[in-house]
C-alpha positions in Angstrom: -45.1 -79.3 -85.1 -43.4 -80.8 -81.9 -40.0 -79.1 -83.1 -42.2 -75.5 -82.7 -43.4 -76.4 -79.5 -40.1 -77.5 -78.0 -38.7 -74.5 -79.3 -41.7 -72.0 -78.0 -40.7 -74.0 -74.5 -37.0 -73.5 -74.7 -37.8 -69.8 -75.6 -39.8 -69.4 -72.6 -37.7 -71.1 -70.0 -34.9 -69.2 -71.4 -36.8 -65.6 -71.4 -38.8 -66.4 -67.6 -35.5 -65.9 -65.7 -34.4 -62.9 -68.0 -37.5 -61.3 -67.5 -38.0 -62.1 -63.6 -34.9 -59.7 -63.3 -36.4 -56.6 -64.0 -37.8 -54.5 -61.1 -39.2 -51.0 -61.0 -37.1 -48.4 -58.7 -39.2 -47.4 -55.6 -38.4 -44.4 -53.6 -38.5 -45.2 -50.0 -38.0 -43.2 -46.9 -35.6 -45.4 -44.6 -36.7 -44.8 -40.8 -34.8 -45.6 -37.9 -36.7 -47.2 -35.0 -36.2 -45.1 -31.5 -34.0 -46.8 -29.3 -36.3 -48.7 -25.8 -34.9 -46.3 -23.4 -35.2 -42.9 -25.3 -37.4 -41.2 -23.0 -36.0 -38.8 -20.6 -38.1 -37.2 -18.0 -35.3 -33.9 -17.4 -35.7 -30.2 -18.7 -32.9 -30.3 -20.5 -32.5 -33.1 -23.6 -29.6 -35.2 -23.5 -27.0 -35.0 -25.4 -27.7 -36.8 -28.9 -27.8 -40.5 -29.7 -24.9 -42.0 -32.2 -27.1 -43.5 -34.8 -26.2 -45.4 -38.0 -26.7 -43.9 -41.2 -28.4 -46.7 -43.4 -27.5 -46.3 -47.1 -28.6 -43.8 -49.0 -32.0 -45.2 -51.0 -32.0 -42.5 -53.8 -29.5 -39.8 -54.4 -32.2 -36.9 -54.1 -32.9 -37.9 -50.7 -30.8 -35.8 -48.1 -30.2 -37.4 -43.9 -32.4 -35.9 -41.4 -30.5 -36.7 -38.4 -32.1 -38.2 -35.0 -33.3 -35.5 -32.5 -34.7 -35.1 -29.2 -38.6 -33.5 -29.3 -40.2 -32.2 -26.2 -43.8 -34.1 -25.9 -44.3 -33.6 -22.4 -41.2 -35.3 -21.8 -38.0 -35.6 -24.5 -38.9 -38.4 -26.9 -35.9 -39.1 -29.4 -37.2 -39.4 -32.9 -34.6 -41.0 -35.2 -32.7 -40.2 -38.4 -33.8 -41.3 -41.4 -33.7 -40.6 -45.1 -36.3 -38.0 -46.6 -36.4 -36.0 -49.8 -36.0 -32.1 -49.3 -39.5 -30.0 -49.6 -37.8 -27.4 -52.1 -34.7 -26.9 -54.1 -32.1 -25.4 -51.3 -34.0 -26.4 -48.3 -32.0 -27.2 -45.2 -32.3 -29.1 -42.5 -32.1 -27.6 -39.0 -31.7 -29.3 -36.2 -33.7 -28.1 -32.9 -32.4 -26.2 -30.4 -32.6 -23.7 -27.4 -33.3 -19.8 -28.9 -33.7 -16.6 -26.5 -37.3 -15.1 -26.6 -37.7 -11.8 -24.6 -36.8 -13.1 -21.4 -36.0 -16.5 -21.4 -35.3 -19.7 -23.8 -37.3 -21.8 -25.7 -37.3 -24.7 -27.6 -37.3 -24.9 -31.2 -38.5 -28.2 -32.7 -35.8 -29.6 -35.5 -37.4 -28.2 -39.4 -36.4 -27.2 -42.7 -35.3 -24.1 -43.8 
């Protein structure tokens, strides 16, 4: 009887560790945090910020690269690793467009 229970104990102490190793793959969206001084008060955003590119989490996911929104005042929002909405989608970074007259800005989306 004690040799079975030493042996149930050996088995355990020898399985705990084994078993403590496995772990279930999340998917995770890395994001960046904006730098302190990324607000900018003039028309025209600045040029963009370097940022580094984390390791990729999962190979489906795709960068979305930093980019400078217009809230009332350019606000840089930073990169960070997403999956894509569809099959083919592309990311597009914002930008100045011409609209009858003048120019406007287009927010950064997928296309």
């Amino acid at each position: 009887m004690k040799t079975k229970a030493l042996l149930n104990i050996m088995l355990i102490s020898v399985a705990a560790p084994v078993l403590a190793g496995c772990v279930v793959r999340e998917r995770a969206v890395y994001v960046q945090p904006a730098p302190a001084a990324a607000v900018v008060d003039d028309p025209q955003p600045p040029a963009p910020l370097v940022e580094v590119q984390p390791a990729m989490p999962d190979p489906t996911f795709v960068w979305i690269g930093g980019v400078w929104e217009w809230r009332g005042r350019w606000v840089w929002v930073g990169g960070h690793w997403g999956p894509r909405p569809h099959p083919g989608a592309v990311w597009v970074r914002g930008g100045w467009v011409h609209r009858g007259h003048g120019r406007v800005w287009v927010s950064a989306h997928w296309r």
